[in-house]
C-alpha positions in Angstrom: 21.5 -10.9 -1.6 20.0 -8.6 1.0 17.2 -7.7 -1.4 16.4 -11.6 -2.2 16.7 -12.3 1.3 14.2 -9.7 1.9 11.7 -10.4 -0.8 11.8 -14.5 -0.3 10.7 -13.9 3.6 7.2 -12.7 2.7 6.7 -16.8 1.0 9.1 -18.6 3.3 6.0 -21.5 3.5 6.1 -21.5 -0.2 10.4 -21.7 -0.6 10.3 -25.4 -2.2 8.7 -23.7 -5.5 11.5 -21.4 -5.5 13.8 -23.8 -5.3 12.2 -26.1 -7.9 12.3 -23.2 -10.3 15.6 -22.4 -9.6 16.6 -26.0 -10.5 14.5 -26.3 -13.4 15.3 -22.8 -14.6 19.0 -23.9 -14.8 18.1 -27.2 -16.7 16.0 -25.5 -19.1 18.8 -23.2 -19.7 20.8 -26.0 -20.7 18.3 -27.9 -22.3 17.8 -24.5 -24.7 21.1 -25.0 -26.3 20.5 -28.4 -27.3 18.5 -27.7 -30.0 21.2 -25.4 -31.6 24.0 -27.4 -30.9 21.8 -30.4 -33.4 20.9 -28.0 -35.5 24.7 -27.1 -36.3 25.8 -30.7 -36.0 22.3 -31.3 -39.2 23.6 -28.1 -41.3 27.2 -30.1 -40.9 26.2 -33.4 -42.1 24.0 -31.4 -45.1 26.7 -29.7 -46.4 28.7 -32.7 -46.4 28.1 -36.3 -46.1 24.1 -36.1 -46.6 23.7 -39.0 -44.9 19.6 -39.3 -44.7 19.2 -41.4 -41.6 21.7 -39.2 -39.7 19.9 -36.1 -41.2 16.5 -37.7 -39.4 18.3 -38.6 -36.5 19.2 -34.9 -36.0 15.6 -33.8 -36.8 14.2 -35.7 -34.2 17.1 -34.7 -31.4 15.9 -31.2 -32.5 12.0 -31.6 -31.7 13.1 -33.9 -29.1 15.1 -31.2 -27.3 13.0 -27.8 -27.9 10.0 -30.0 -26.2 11.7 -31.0 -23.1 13.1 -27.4 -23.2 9.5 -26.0 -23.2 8.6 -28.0 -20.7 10.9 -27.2 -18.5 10.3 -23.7 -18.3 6.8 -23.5 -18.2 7.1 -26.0 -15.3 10.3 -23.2 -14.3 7.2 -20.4 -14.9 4.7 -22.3 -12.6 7.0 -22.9 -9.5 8.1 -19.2 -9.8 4.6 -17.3 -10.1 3.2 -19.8 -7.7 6.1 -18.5 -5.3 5.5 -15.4 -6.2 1.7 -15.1 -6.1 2.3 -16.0 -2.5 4.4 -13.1 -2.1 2.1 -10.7 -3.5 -0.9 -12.0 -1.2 1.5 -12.2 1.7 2.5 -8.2 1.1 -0.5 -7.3 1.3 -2.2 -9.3 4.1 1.3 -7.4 5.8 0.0 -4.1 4.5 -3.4 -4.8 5.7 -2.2 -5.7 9.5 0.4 -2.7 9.1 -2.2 -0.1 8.2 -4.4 -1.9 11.2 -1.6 -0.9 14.0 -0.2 2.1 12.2 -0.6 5.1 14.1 -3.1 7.8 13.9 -0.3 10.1 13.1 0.6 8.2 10.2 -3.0 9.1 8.7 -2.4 12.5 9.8 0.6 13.3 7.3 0.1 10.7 4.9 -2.7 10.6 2.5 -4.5 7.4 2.0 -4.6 7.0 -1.9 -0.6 6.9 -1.9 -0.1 4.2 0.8 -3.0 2.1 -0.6 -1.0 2.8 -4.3 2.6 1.9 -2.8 1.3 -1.3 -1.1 -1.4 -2.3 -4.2 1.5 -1.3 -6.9 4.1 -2.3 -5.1 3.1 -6.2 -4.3 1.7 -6.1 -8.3 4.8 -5.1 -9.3 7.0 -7.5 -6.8 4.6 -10.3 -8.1 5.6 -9.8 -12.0 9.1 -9.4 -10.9 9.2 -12.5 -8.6 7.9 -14.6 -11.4 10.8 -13.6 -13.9 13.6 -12.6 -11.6 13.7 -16.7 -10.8 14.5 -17.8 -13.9 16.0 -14.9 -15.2 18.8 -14.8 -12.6 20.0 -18.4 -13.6 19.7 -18.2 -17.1 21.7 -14.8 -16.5 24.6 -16.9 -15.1 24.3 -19.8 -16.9 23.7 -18.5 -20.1 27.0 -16.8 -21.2 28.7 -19.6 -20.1 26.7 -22.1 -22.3 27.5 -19.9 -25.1 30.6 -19.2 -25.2 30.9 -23.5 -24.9 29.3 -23.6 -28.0 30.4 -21.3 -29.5 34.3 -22.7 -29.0 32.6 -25.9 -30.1 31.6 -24.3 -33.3 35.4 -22.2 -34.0 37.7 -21.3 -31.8 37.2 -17.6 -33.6 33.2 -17.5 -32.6 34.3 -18.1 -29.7 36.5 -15.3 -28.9 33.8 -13.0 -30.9 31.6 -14.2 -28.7 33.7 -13.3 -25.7 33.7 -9.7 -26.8 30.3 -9.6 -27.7 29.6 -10.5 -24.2 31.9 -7.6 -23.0 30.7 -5.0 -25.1 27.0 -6.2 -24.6 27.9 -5.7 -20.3 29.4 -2.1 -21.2 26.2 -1.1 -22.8 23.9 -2.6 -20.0 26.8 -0.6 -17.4 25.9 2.6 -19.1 22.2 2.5 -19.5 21.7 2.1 -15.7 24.9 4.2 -14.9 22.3 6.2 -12.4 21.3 3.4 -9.7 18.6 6.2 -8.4 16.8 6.4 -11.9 14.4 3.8 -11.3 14.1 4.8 -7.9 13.2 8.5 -9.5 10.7 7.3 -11.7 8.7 5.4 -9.1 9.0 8.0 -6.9 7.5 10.9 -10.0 4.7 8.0 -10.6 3.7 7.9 -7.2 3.4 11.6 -6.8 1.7 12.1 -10.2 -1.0 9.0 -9.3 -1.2 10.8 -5.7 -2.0 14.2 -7.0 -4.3 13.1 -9.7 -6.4 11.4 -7.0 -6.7 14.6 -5.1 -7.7 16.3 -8.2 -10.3 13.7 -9.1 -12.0 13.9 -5.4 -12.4 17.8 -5.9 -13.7 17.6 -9.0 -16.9 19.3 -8.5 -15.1 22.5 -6.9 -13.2 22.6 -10.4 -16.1 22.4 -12.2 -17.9 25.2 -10.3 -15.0 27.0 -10.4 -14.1 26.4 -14.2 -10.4 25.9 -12.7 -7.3 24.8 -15.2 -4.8 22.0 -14.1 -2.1 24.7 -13.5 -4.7 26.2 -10.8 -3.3 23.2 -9.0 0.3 23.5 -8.0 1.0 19.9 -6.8 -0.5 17.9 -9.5 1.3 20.6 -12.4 4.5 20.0 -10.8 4.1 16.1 -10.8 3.1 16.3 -14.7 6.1 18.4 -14.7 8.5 16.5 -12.6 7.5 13.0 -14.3 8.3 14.1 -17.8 11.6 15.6 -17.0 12.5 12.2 -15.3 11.2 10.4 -18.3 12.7 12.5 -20.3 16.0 12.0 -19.2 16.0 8.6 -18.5 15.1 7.5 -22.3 18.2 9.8 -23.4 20.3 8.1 -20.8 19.4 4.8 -22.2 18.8 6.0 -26.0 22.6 5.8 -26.7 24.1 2.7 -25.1 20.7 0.9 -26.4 21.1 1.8 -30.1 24.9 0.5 -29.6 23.9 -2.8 -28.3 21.3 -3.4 -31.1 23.2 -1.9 -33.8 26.4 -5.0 -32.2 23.9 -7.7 -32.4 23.1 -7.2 -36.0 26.5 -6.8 -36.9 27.6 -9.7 -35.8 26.3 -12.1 -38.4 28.4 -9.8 -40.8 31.3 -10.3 -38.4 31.0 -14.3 -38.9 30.6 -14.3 -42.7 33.9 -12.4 -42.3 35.3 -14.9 -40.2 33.9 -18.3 -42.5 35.3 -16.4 -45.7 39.1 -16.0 -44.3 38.6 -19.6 -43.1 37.5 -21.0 -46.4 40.9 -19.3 -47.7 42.7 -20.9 -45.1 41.4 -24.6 -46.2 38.3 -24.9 -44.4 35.8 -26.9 -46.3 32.8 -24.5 -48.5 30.1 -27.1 -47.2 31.9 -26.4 -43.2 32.1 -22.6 -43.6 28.8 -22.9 -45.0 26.9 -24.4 -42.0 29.0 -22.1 -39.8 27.6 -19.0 -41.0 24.0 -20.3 -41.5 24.0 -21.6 -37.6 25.0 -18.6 -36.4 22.9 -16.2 -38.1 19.7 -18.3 -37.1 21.6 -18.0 -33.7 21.6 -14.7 -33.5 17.8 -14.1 -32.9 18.6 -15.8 -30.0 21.9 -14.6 -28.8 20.2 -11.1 -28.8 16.6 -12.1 -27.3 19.2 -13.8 -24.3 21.1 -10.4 -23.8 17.7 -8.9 -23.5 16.9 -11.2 -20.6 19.8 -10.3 -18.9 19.4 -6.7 -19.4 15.8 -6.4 -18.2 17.0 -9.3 -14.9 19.5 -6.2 -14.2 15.8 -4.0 -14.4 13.7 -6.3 -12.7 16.3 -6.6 -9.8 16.4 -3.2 -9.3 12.4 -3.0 -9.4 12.8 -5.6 -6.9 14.6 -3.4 -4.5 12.9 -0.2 -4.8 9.4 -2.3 -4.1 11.0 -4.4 -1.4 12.4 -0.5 -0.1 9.5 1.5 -0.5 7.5 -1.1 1.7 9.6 -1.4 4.1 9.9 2.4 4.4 6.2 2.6 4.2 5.9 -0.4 7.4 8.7 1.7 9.4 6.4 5.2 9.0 3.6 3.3 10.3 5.1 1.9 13.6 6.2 5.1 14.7 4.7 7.7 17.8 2.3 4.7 17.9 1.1 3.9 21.7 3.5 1.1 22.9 1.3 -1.4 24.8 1.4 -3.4 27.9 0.4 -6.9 29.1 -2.5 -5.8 31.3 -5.9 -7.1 29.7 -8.2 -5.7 32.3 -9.8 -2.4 33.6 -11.4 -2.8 36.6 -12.3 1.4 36.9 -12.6 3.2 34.5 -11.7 6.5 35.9 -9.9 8.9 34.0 -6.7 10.9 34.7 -4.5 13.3 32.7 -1.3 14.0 35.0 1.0 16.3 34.2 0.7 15.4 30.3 2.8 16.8 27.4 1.6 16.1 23.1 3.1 17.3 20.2 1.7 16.5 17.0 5.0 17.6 15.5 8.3 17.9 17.1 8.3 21.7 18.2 4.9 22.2 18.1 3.1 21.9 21.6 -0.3 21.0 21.8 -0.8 19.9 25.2 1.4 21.2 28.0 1.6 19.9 31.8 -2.0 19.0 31.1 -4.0 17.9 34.6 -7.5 16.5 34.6 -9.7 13.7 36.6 -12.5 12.7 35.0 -14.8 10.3 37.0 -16.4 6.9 36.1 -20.0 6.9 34.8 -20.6 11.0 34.7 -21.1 12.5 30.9 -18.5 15.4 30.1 -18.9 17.9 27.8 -15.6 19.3 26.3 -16.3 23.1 25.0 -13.9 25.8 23.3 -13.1 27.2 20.2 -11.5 25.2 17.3 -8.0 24.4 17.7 -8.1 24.5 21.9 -7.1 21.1 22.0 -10.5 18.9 22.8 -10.3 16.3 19.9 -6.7 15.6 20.8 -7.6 15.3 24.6 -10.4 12.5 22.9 -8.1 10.9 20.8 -5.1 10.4 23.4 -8.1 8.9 25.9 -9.1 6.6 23.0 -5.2 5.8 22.8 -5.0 6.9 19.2 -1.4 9.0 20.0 1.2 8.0 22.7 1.4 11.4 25.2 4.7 13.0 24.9 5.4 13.4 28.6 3.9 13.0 31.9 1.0 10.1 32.5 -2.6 9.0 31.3 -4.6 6.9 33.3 -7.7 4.8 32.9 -8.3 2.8 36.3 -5.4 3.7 38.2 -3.0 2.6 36.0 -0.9 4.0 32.5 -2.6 3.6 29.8 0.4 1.8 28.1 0.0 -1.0 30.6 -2.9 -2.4 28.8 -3.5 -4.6 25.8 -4.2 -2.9 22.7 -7.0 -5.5 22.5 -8.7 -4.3 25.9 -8.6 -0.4 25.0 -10.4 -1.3 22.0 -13.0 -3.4 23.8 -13.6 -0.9 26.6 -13.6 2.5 24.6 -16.3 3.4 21.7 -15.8 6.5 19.7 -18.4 8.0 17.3 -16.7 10.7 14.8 -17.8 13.9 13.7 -18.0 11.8 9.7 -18.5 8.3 10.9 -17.5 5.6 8.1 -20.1 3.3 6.6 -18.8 0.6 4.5 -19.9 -0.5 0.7 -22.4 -3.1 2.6 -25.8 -3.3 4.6 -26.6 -1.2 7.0 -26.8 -4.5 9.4 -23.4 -5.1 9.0 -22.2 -1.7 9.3 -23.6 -2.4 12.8 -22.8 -5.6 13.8 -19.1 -4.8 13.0 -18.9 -3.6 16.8 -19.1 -6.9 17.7 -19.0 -9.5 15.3 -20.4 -12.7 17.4 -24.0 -10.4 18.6 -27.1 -11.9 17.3 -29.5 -10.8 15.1 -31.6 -9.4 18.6 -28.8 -7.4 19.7 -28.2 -5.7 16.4 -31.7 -5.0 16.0 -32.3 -3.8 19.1 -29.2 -1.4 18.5 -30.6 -0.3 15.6 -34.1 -0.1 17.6 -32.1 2.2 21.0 -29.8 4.3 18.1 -33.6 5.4 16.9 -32.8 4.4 13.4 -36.4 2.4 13.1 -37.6 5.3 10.5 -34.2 4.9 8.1 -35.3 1.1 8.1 -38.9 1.7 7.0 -37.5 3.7 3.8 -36.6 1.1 2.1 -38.0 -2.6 1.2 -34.8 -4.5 2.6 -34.7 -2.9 5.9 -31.3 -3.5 7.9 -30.2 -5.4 4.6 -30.1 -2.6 2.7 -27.3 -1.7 1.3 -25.1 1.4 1.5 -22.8 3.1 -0.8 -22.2 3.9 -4.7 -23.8 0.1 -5.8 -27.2 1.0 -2.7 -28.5 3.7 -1.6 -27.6 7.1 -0.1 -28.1 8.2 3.3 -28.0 11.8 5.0 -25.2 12.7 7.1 -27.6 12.5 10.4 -28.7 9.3 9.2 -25.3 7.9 8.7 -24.5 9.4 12.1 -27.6 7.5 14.0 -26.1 4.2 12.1 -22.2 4.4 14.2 -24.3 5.4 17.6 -25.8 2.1 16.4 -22.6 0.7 16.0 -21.2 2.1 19.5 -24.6 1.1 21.6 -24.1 -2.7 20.7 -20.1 -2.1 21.6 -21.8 -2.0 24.4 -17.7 -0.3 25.7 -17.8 1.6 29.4 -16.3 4.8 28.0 -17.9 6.2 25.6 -16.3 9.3 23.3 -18.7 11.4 21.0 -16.5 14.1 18.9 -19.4 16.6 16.9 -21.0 13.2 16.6 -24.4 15.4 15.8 -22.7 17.8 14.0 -24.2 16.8 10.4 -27.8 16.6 11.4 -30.8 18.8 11.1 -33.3 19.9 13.7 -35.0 16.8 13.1 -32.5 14.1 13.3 -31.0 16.3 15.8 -34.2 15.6 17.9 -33.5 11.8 17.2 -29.7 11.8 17.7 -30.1 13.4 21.1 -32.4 10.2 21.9 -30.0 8.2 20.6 -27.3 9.3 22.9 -29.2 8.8 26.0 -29.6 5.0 25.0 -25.8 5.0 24.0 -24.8 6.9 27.2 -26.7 5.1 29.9 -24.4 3.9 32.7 -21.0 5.3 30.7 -18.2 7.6 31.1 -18.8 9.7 28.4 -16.7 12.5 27.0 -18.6 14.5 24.4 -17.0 17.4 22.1 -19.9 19.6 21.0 -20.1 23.0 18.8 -23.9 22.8 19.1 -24.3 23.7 22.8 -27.5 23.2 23.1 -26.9 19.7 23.1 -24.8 19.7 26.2 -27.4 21.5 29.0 -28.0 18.3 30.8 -24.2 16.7 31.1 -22.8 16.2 34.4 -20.3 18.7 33.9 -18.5 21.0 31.5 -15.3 21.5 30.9 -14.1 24.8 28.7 -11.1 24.4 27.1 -8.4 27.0 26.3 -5.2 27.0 24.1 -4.4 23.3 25.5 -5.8 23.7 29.5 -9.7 23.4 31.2 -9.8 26.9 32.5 -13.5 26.4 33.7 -15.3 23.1 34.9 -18.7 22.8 36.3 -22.5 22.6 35.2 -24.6 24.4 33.2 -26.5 26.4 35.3 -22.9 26.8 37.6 -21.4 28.0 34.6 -24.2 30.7 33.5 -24.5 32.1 37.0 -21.3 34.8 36.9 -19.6 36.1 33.9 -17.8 33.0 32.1 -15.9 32.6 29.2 -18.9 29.7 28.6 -21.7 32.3 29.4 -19.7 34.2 27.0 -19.9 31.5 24.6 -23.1 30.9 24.8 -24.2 34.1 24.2 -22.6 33.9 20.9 -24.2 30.6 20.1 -28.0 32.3 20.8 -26.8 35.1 18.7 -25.5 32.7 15.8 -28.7 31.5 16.0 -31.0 34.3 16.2 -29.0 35.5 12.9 -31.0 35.9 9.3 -29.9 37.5 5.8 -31.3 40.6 5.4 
C-alpha cells in the first residue's frame, strides 16, 4: 500500500480519475463474464430445446454484453492513463525542480546521462505502469472470484478444477518471482549499461584515433557483462515455472472432456455435457489471457516500486551537503569573510582547513596557485555551491546560510572556465540573466561583453542560433557570450574561474575588455592560470595546499623573492618555450 500511496501523491489533483477507473475497472470485470455466462446458457438451449427465439435472445444478450464490456474499459483505460499521464508530467516537473536545488556535490559524483535516464525512464516507465496497474489490480481480485462463480454455475466439478487451477497457477507466479531483487537487478544492469554506453558514445573520437576495442573500456565491458548474466538468469528462473503454467492451461480443456465423459456415464444429458465442454474450451483462451494479467499486475507492481524507489533514492542524493538557507533576503555589504572555515569534498578528505580570509567590497582579487590548491572550491563555497564543513562564511556581516537562496543568486554572477550555451539564440543565452531586461539592456550587454564582431558574422545577428541545429562558435567566443550574460546580471559580486582560459591572443585582447565592463564597481574574485591577465587587480592572493600564504599587488609581490615571482617566472618561461 506504501508503494500506491507513494505513486498516487505525484496526481493527488487528478485522484477522481483513479477512482473512476477503479470503479469502472471493477464493473467491466463483471460485465466480461456476461458474455460467457449467455454464451453457455445459448450452447444449453442448442443442444437441447432449440428454441429459436430464445436462441436470438441469447445472441443479442451476447453482443449486448461484450459492447457495454468494451466500453467500460476503454472508458477504465482513459481515467487511468489520464491519471497516469499526470503522474509522469508531475515526476518530472519534480525531477526538474530537484535537479534545480540539488547540490553541486551531487553533480560532482554523479554523472548526468544516468540521473536524466532514471528520471526520463523512470516516469516513462511509472506512466505505462500506472495506466495498467489500475485496472489490473481489480480485475486481479475480482477476477478469480467471478470465475470460480461461474464456474460452480456451470458443474460443481469445474468448479473445484477451477479452484486448483487457480492454486497451481499462484504456485507458478510464486516461483517465477521467487527473487524480489530480480527486477530490481535488472534495472539496476540497464542503468549501468545505458550509463556506460553514453560515456563511450561522448569519447568516440578518442576511440577512433586510437582504433580502441570495447574491452579497452572496463566499465562499459563489465556492464555488457553484468547485464547478460542477469538476463541470463532471470529467463532460467522464470523458464520452468512458465512452461508449467502454459503447459496447465492447455491441459485443462482435456481435464473437462474428462470430467463431461464420466458425467455423461453418470446420466447427464449428451446435448448438456456437450455444451459443457464446448463453453469451456472457448473459455479457456480467456481463463489463460486472465492469469496472464494477473501475472504481469504481480510485474507491473514491482516495476512500480523499483521506479517509485529509485526516484526517491535519486531525490534524497540530491538534497544532501546542500547549503541549508535562511530567511534573510537582503545584503546590504557585500564584504567577504572566511572565518575559521573547514570543506571536505568527501568525508576524510580535507580540502580546506581553519581557513581565514577578508576580502573587501568593490576591490578585484586575483586567486593564484597551482592546480589542486584549493581556489575554485574557495569560488564555489563564496557562490554558495557547497555548505562549509565547519567554522563560518560571511557576505555582509552575516552567515551565508542566513540568506535566501533567491538573494545569493541575485547578488552573485559566476562565469566558468566552459560556460554553457543553450540549443537557442545567442539573445537568449543572454537575457537568461535576467529574464524581464529589454531588448536595450541585452544589447547593450552584448555591446559592453565586446561581442559586436560575433554579431556581424552572421545575417541574424543576436538571433542567431547556437548549437548542433545553428551555428558553431569558438571557445573565446562562447566565453565573451556568459560575460554577456553576467554584465546584464548586473550582481555586486562578481566570480570569474579561467573565464579566459579558451581564448586566443585575440579574443584574449577582447575578453580582457570585456571584464573591465563586467567588473566595474564589483567585488570580483578572479581564478587565473594566464597571469598576465591579473597585473592590474587590486590584490593577489597565492594559494597553497588549502591557505593564502602571500597577498598583496603585483608589483608588492615581484619586489622580494615570492613564491608568485617564482611563479611568474615560470609563466615567462612557458611562454618564451618553442619546439626545436
Amino acid at each position: 500500500m506504501d508503494t500506491f500511496r507513494r505513486l498516487f501523491s505525484y496526481a493527488e489533483e487528478k485522484k477522481g480519475f483513479m477512482i473512476a477507473a477503479l470503479i469502472i475497472s471493477a464493473l467491466a470485470t463483471i460485465l466480461s463474464f456476461v458474455p460467457y455466462y449467455y454464451f453457455l446458457q445459448l450452447l444449453r438451449e442448442i443442444t437441447s430445446n432449440t428454441n429459436p427465439d430464445l436462441i436470438t435472445s441469447y445472441s443479442y444478450r451476447i453482443l449486448g454484453a461484450t459492447i457495454a464490456y468494451a466500453f467500460a474499459y476503454l472508458l477504465t483505460l482513459s481515467c487511468s492513463h489520464i491519471f497516469a499521464f499526470r503522474i509522469e508530467t508531475n515526476m518530472k516537473k519534480r525531477g526538474l525542480n530537484e535537479l534545480l536545488r540539488a547540490s553541486f556535490s551531487f553533480f560532482d559524483m554523479n554523472p548526468s546521462g544516468k540521473t536524466r535516464k532514471i528520471i526520463d525512464d523512470n516516469s516513462v516507465n511509472t506512466h505505462t505502469i500506472i495506466a495498467h496497474i489500475l485496472p489490473d489490480s481489480v480485475n486481479a481480485i475480482l477476477f478469480p472470484i467471478c470465475l470460480i462463480v461461474l464456474a460452480f454455475t456451470a458443474n460443481v466439478y469445474i468448479g473445484i478444477l477451477l479452484i486448483c487451477a487457480i492454486v497451481f497457477a499462484t504456485i507458478c507466479f510464486k516461483f517465477m518471482y521467487a527473487d524480489q531483487n530480480m527486477l530490481k537487478d535488472y534495472m539496476d544492469a540497464l542503468d549501468d549499461i545505458n550509463s556506460e554506453t553514453v560515456e563511450y558514445v561522448r569519447g568516440i573520437q578518442v576511440i577512433k584515433i586510437f582504433d580502441m576495442v570495447i574491452e579497452s573500456f572496463e566499465k562499459l565491458y563489465r556492464s555488457i557483462k553484468h547485464y547478460s548474466e542477469v538476463v541470463n538468469r532471470q529467463c532460467q528462473m522464470c523458464r520452468i515455472p512458465f512452461v508449467a503454467f502454459q503447459c496447465g492451461m492447455m491441459s485443462f480443456g482435456a481435464i473437462v472432456i474428462a470430467i463431461a465423459s464420466r458425467q455423461i456415464g453418470s446420466g447427464m444429458a449428451t446435448g448438456e455435457a456437450i455444451s459443457m465442454v464446448v463453453f469451456f474450451i472457448a473459455f479457456v483462451g480467456m481463463l489463460n489471457n486472465a492469469f496472464m494479467k494477473i501475472m504481469f499486475f504481480s510485474r507491473n507492481f514491482q516495476l512500480g516500486k523499483d521506479a517509485i524507489d529509485r526516484l526517491d533514492e535519486l531525490f534524497d542524493k540530491m538534497g544532501k551537503n546542500k547549503l541549508q538557507n535562511g530567511s534573510i533576503d537582503k545584503i546590504d555589504s557585500f564584504d567577504i569573510e572566511f572565518d575559521k572555515v573547514g570543506f571536505e569534498y568527501e568525508e576524510g578528505v580535507s580540502i580546506l582547513s581553519d581557513f581565514s580570509l577578508k576580502l573587501e567590497s568593490g576591490k578585484v582579487y586575483a586567486l593564484v596557485g597551482s592546480s589542486g590548491s584549493g581556489k575554485s572550491t574557495i569560488a564555489k563555497l563564496i557562490s554558495g555551491f557547497y555548505p562549509v564543513s565547519s567554522g563560518q562564511l560571511k557576505i555582509g556581516g552575516r552567515d551565508i546560510k542566513e540568506y535566501t537562496n533567491k538573494v545569493l543568486e541575485k547578488n552573485i554572477a559566476f562565469v566558468f572556465q566552459n560556460s554553457k550555451l543553450f540549443k537557442t539564440s545567442i539573445y537568449e543565452n543572454v537575457r537568461l540573466a535576467r529574464p524581464e531586461s529589454s531588448h536595450e539592456e541585452v544589447m547593450k550587454a552584448l555591446e559592453m561583453a565586446m561581442c559586436g564582431n560575433i554579431l556581424d558574422k552572421f545575417e541574424s545577428r543576436e538571433n542567431t542560433i547556437i548549437g548542433a541545429s545553428g551555428v558553431h562558435l569558438s571557445g573565446g567566443e562562447m566565453q565573451r557570450i556568459a560575460v554577456a550574460r553576467a554584465i546584464l546580471k548586473d550582481a555586486p559580486i562578481v566570480i570569474l574561474d579561467e573565464a579566459s582560459a579558451a581564448s586566443d591572443p585575440e579574443n584574449e585582447y577582447e575578453m580582457q575588455r570585456a571584464f573591465k565592463a563586467l567588473m566595474k564597481d564589483k567585488t570580483v574574485i578572479m581564478i587565473a592560470h594566464r597571469l598576465s591577465s591579473i597585473r592590474n587587480v587590486d590584490e593577489i592572493l597565492f594559494v597553497e595546499e588549502g591557505q593564502v600564504v602571500e597577498r598583496g599587488s603585483h608589483d608588492e609581490l615581484m619586489a622580494g623573492q615570492t613564491k608568485y615571482r617564482h611563479f611568474q617566472d615560470l609563466f615567462n618561461k612557458a611562454n618564451e618555450w618553442r619546439l626545436a
